[in-house]
C-alpha positions as CSV (number, residue, x, y, z in Angstrom):
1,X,-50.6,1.2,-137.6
2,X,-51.6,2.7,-140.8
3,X,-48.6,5.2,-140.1
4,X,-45.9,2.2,-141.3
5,X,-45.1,1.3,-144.8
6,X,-45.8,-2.8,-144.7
7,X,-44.4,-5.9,-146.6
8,X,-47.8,-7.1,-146.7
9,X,-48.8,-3.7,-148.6
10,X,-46.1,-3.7,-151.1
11,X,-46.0,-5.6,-154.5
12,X,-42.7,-8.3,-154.0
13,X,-43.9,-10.4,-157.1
14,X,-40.4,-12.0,-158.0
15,X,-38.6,-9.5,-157.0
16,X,-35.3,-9.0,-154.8
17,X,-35.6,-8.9,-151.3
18,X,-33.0,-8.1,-148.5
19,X,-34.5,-9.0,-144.8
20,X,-32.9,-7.7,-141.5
21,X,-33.6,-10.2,-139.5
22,X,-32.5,-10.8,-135.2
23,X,-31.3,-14.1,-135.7
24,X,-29.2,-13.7,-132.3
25,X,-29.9,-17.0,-130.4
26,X,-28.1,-18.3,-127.4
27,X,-25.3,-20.8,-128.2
28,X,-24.0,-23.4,-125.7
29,X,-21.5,-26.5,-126.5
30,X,-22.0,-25.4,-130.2
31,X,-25.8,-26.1,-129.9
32,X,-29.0,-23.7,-130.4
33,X,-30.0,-23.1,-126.9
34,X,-33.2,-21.2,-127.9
35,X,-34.2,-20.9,-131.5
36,X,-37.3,-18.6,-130.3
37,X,-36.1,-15.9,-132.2
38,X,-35.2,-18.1,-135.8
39,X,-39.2,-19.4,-135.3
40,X,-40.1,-15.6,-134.8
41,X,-38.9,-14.8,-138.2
42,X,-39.9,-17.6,-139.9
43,X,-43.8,-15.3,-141.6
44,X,-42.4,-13.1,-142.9
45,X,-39.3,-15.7,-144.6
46,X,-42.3,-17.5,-146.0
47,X,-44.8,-14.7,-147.0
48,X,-41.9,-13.3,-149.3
49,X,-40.9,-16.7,-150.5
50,X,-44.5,-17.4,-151.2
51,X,-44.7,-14.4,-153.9
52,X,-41.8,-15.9,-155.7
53,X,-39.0,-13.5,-154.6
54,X,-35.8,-14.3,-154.2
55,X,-34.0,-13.4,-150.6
56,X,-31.0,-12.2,-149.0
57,X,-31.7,-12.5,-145.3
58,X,-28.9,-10.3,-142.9
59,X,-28.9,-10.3,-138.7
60,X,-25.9,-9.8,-136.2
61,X,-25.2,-12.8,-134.0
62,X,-23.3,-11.5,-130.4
63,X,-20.5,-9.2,-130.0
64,X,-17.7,-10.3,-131.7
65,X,-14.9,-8.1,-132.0
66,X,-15.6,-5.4,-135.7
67,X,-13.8,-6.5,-138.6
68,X,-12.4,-10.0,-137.6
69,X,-13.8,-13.3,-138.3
70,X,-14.6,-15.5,-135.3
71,X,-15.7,-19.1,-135.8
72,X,-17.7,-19.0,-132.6
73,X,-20.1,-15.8,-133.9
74,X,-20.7,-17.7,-137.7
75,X,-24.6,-17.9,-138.6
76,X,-23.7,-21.0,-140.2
77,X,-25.3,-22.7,-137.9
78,X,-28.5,-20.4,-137.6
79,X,-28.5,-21.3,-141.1
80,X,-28.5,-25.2,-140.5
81,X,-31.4,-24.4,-138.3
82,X,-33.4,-22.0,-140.2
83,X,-33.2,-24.9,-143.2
84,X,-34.3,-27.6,-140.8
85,X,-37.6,-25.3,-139.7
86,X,-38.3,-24.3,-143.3
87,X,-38.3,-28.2,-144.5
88,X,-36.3,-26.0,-147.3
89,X,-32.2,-25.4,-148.6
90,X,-30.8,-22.2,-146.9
91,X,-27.9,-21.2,-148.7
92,X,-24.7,-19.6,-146.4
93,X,-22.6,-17.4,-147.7
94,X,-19.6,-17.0,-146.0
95,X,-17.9,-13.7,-147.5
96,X,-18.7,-11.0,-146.0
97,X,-20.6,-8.0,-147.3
98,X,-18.2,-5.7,-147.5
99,X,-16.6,-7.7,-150.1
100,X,-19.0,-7.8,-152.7
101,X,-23.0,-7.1,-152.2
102,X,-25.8,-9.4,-152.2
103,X,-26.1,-11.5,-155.0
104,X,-29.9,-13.3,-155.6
105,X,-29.1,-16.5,-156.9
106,X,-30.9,-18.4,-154.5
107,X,-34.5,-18.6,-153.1
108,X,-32.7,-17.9,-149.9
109,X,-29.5,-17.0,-148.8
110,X,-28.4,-16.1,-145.0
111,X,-25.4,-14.2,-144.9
112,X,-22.5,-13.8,-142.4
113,X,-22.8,-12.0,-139.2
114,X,-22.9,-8.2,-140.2
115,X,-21.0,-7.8,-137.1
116,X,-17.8,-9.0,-138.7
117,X,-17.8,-6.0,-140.9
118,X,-16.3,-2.8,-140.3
119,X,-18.7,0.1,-140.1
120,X,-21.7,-2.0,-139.1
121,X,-22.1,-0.3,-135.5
122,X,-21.4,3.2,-136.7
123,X,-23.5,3.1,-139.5
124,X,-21.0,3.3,-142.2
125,X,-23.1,4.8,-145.7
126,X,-20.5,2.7,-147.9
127,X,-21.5,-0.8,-146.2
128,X,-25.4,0.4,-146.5
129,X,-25.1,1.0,-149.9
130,X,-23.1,-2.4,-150.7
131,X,-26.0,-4.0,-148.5
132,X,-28.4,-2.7,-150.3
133,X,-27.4,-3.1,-154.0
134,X,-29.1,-5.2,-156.0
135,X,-32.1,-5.2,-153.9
136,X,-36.0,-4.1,-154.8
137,X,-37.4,-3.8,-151.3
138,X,-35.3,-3.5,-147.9
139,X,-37.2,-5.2,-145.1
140,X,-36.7,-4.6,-141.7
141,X,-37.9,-6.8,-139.1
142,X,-35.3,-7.0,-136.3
143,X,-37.2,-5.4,-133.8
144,X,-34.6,-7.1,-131.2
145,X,-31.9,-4.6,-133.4
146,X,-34.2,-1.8,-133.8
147,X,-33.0,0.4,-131.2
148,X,-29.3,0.4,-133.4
149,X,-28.6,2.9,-135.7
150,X,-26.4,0.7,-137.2
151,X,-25.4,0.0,-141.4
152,X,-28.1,-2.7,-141.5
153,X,-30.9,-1.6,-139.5
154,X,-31.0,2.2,-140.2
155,X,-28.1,3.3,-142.8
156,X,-29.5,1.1,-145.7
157,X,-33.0,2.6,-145.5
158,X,-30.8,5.2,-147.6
159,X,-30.2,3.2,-150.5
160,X,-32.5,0.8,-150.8
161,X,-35.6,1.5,-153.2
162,X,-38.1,0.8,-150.6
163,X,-38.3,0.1,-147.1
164,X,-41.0,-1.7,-145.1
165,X,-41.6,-3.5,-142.0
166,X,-42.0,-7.2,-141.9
167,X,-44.4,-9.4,-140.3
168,X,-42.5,-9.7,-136.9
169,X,-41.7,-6.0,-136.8
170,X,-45.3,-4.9,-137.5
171,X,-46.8,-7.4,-135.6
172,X,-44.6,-6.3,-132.3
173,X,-45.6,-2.7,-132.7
174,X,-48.8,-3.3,-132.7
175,X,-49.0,-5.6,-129.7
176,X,-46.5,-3.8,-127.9
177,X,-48.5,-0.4,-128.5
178,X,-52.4,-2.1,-127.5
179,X,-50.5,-3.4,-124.2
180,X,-49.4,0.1,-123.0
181,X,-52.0,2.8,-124.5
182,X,-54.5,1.5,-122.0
183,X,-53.0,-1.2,-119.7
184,X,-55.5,-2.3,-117.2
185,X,-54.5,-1.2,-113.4
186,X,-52.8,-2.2,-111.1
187,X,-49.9,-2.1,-113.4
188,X,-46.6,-4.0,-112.2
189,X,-43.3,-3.8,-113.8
190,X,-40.6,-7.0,-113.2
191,X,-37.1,-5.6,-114.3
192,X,-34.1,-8.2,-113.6
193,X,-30.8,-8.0,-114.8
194,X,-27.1,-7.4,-114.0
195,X,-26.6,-3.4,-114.3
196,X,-28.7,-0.4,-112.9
197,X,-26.8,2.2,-115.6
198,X,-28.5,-0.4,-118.3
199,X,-31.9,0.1,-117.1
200,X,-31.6,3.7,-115.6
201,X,-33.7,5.4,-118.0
202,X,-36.7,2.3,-118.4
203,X,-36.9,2.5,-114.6
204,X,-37.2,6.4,-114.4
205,X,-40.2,6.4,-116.9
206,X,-41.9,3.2,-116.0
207,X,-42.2,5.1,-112.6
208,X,-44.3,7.6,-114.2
209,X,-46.7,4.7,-115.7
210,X,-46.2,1.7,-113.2
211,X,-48.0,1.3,-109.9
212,X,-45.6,-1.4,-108.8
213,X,-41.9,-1.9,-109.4
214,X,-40.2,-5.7,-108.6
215,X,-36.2,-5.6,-109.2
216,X,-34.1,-8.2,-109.7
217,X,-30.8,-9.6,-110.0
218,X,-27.7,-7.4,-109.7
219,X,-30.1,-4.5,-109.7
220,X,-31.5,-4.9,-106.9
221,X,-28.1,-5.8,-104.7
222,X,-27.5,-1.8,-106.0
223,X,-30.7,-0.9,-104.6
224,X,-30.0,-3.3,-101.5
225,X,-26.5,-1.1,-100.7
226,X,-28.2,2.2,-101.2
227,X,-30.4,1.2,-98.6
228,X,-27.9,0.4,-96.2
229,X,-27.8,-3.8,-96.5
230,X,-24.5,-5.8,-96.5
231,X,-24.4,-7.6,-99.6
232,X,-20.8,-9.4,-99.2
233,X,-19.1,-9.9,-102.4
234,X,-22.9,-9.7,-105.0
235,X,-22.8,-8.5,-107.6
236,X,-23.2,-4.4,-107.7
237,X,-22.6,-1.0,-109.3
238,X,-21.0,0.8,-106.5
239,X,-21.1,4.1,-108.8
240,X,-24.9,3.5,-109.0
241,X,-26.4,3.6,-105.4
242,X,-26.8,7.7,-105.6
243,X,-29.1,7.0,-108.5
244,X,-30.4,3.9,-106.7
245,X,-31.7,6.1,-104.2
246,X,-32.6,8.9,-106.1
247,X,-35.0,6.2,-107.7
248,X,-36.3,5.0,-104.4
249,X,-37.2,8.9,-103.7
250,X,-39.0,8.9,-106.9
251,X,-40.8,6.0,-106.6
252,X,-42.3,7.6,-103.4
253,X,-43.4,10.8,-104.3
254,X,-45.2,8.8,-107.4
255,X,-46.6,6.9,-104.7
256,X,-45.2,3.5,-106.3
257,X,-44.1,0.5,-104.8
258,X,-40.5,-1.0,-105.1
259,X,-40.3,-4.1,-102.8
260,X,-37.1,-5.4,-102.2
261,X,-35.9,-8.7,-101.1
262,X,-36.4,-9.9,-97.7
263,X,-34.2,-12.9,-97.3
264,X,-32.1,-13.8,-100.4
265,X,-30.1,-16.9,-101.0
266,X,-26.3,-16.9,-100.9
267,X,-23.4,-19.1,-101.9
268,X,-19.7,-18.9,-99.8
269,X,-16.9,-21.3,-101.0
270,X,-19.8,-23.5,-102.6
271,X,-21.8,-23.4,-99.8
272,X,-25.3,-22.3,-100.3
273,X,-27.8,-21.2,-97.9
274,X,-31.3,-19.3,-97.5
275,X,-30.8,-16.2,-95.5
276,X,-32.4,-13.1,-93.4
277,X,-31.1,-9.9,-96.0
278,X,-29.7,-8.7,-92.5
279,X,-27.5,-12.1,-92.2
280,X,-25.3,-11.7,-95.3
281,X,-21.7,-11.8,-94.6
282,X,-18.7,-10.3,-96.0
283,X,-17.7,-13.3,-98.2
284,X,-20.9,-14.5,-100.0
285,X,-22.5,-13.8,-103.2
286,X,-26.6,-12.9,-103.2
287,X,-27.7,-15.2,-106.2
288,X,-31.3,-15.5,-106.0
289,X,-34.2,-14.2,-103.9
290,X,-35.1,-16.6,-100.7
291,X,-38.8,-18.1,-100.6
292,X,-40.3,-15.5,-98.6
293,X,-39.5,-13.0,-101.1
294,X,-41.2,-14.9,-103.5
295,X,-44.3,-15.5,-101.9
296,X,-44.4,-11.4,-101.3
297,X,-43.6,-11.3,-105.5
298,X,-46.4,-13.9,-106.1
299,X,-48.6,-12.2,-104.0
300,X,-48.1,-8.6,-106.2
301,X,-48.3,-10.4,-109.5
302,X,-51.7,-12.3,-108.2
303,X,-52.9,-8.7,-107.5
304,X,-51.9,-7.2,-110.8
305,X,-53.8,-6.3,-113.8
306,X,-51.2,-5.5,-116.7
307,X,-47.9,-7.3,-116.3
308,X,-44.5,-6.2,-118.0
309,X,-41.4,-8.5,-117.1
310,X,-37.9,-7.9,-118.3
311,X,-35.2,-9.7,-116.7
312,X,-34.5,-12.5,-114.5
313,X,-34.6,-12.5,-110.7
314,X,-31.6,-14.6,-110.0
315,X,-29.2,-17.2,-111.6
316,X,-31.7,-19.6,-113.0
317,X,-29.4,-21.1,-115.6
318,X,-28.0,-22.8,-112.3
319,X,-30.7,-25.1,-110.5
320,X,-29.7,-23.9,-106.9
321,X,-30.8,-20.3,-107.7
322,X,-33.8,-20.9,-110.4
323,X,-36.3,-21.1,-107.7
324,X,-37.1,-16.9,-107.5
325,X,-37.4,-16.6,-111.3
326,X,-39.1,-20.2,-111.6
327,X,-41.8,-18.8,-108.6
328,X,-42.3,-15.7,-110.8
329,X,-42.3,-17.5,-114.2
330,X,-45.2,-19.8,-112.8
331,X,-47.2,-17.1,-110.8
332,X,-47.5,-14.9,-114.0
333,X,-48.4,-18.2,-116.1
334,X,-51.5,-18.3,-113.9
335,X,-52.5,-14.9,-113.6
336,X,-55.8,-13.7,-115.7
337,X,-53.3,-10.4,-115.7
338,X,-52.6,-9.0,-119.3
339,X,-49.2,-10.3,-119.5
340,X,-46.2,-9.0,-121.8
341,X,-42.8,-9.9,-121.4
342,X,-39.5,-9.4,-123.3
343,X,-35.2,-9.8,-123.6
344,X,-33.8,-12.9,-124.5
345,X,-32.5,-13.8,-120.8
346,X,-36.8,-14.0,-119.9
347,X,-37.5,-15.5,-122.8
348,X,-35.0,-18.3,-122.0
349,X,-36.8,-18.6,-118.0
350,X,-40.7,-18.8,-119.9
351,X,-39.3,-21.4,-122.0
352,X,-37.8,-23.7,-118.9
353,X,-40.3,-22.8,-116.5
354,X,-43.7,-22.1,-118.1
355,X,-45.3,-22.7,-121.5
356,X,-44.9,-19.4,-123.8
357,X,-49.1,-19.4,-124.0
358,X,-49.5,-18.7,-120.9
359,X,-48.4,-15.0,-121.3
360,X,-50.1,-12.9,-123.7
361,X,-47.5,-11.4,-125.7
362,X,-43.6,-12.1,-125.9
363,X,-40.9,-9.8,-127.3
364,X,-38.1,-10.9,-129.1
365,X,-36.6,-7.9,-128.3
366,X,-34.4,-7.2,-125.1
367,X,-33.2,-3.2,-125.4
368,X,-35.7,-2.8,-127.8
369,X,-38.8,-3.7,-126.3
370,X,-37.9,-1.5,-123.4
371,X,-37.0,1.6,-125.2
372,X,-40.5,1.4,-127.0
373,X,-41.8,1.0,-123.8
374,X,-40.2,4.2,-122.7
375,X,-41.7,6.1,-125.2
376,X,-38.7,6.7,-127.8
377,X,-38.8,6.4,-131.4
378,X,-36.4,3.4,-132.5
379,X,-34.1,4.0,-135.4
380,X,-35.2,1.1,-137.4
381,X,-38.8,2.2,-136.9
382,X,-38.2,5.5,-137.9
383,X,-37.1,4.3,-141.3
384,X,-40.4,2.3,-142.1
385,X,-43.1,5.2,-141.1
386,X,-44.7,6.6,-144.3
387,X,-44.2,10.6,-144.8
């Protein structure tokens, strides 16, 4: 760790300080569905407040579309919620960044959505130097934005006088790094999600460092077709089943396991049943793995010594498909595995199924977490190592 310049190691005495924080929480009905990421934050807000300085804090908040204000993206109300949690006034400032450069009037300030600004995901060196302007020390510690080479989270390193980590940042190298230099064996890997072409790469490499492989969610329906299963109208990446099975071969000559699902459940014109993965017909939807799959998953993580889990095994925002990703959720939670897990979608699961102490580390980062898992030096890492 000594390789990174820290917050904690630099002198902030009353001095101005901009913050990259990942302030991206889930938002439904205009409420915070998850402020796990806000709390995350919230050590290094108060170490730096705590020294007297005066703070600009900066994050992105979803994918709006680049240089056009949506109401629905605002921080405003991250900034409603970051006051309540604080017990202290967070100013908002509404004009973007681009307009004028961070001004230190307040203790703290949160600013618009640097995703509103044009330039933000290309890096633009104009915005990174308006960003940084007027600051003393740039601190980054969006690891959850890390793996961006974007104005804010690499560009500005540039400009500003000094760059360090933060508390978060620093503290999710270091647990992140102890986990994988000597994870204790068996080692099983949960990836969920939607896309195989989004976890291509993380799957390829964990293959070299895994003994165990689960997959979930539209992933594994790819993986299902490549291996000859009907999967009706689930969700899939057609393109994908060459690299599917070029996976599968992998996997084999590494002599690593990749279970798939056995008997899945299925919804057809709102009708939703538990299923043989032989039985699926042309018109229904795979939405969640059937019980004996989960026994077979419970079984693996009972037998596991290091767990990583990214990504959810079904629908479980929906109550007729949480039951794989609940089963998982609560087998890990009582595991005496070392347990890490990471991306906002798994983060929401621990938090409705389990209680976030029963796993040993959490990652607020999603992309992030499993890019540094594959090995590859992040951009907004890169910018905080000492020469």
């Amino acid at each position: 760790m000594s390789s990174y310049t820290e917050l904690t190691n630099v002198n902030i005495e009353e001095k101005n300080i901009l913050i990259r924080e990942d302030l991206n929480v889930p938002i439904h009905n205009n409420q915070i569905v998850n402020d796990a990421r806000i709390k995350a934050a919230i050590p290094t807000i108060e170490y730096a407040l705590s020294k007297g300085a005066k703070l600009a804090i900066i994050s992105h908040f979803g994918r709006p579309k680049e240089g056009c204000f949506d109401e629905k993206y605002s921080l405003k109300i991250v900034a409603d919620r970051l006051s309540k949690i604080l017990n202290k006034k967070v100013f908002f400032e509404e004009n973007p960044l681009d307009e004028k450069s961070p001004e230190y009037k307040n203790d703290i300030t949160l600013y618009e959505n640097t995703r509103f600004l044009v330039g933000e995901k290309s890096g633009d060196n104009d915005l990174a130097k308006k960003m940084a302007k007027n600051c003393d020390v740039f601190v980054m510690d969006a690891f959850g934005a890390a793996h961006r080479k974007h104005a804010s989270t690499y560009a500005i390193a540039k400009y500003a006088p000094i760059s360090c980590g933060g508390l978060l940042l620093i503290n999710e190298i270091f647990n992140i790094e102890k986990i994988i230099a000597k994870p204790k064996a068996p080692v099983l890997a949960i990836i969920g999600g939607s896309k195989v072409s989004t976890k291509l790469n993380i799957l390829k490499k964990l293959i070299q460092k895994v003994d165990v492989i689960i997959i979930g969610g539209g992933i594994a329906n790819t993986f299902l077709l490549s291996e000859g299963h009907n999967i009706g109208k689930s969700l899939s990446e057609n393109e994908m089943v060459s690299d599917a099975k070029e996976i599968t071969l992998l996997a084999k000559k590494n002599n690593v396991l990749v279970p798939l699902p056995v008997d899945v459940i299925c919804e057809d014109s709102n009708k939703i049943t538990s299923k043989n993965i032989d039985h699926v017909s042309e018109n229904e939807m795979i939405k969640d793995i059937g019980p004996k799959t989960s026994r077979i998953y419970e079984k693996l993580i009972e037998e596991a010594g290091t767990i990583i889990w990214n990504g959810p095994v079904g629908i479980f925002e929906k109550t007729s498909f949480e039951n794989g990703t609940k089963s998982i959720a609560n087998a890990i939670s009582k595991t005496k595995a070392l347990t890490i897990a990471g991306g906002g979608d798994t983060i929401s699961a621990i938090e409705k199924f389990v209680n976030f102490k029963d796993l040993d580390y959490i990652s607020t980062g999603g992309g992030a977490f499993l890019e540094f898992l594959e090995g590859r030096e992040l951009p907004g890492i890169k910018i905080i190592k000492k020469l």
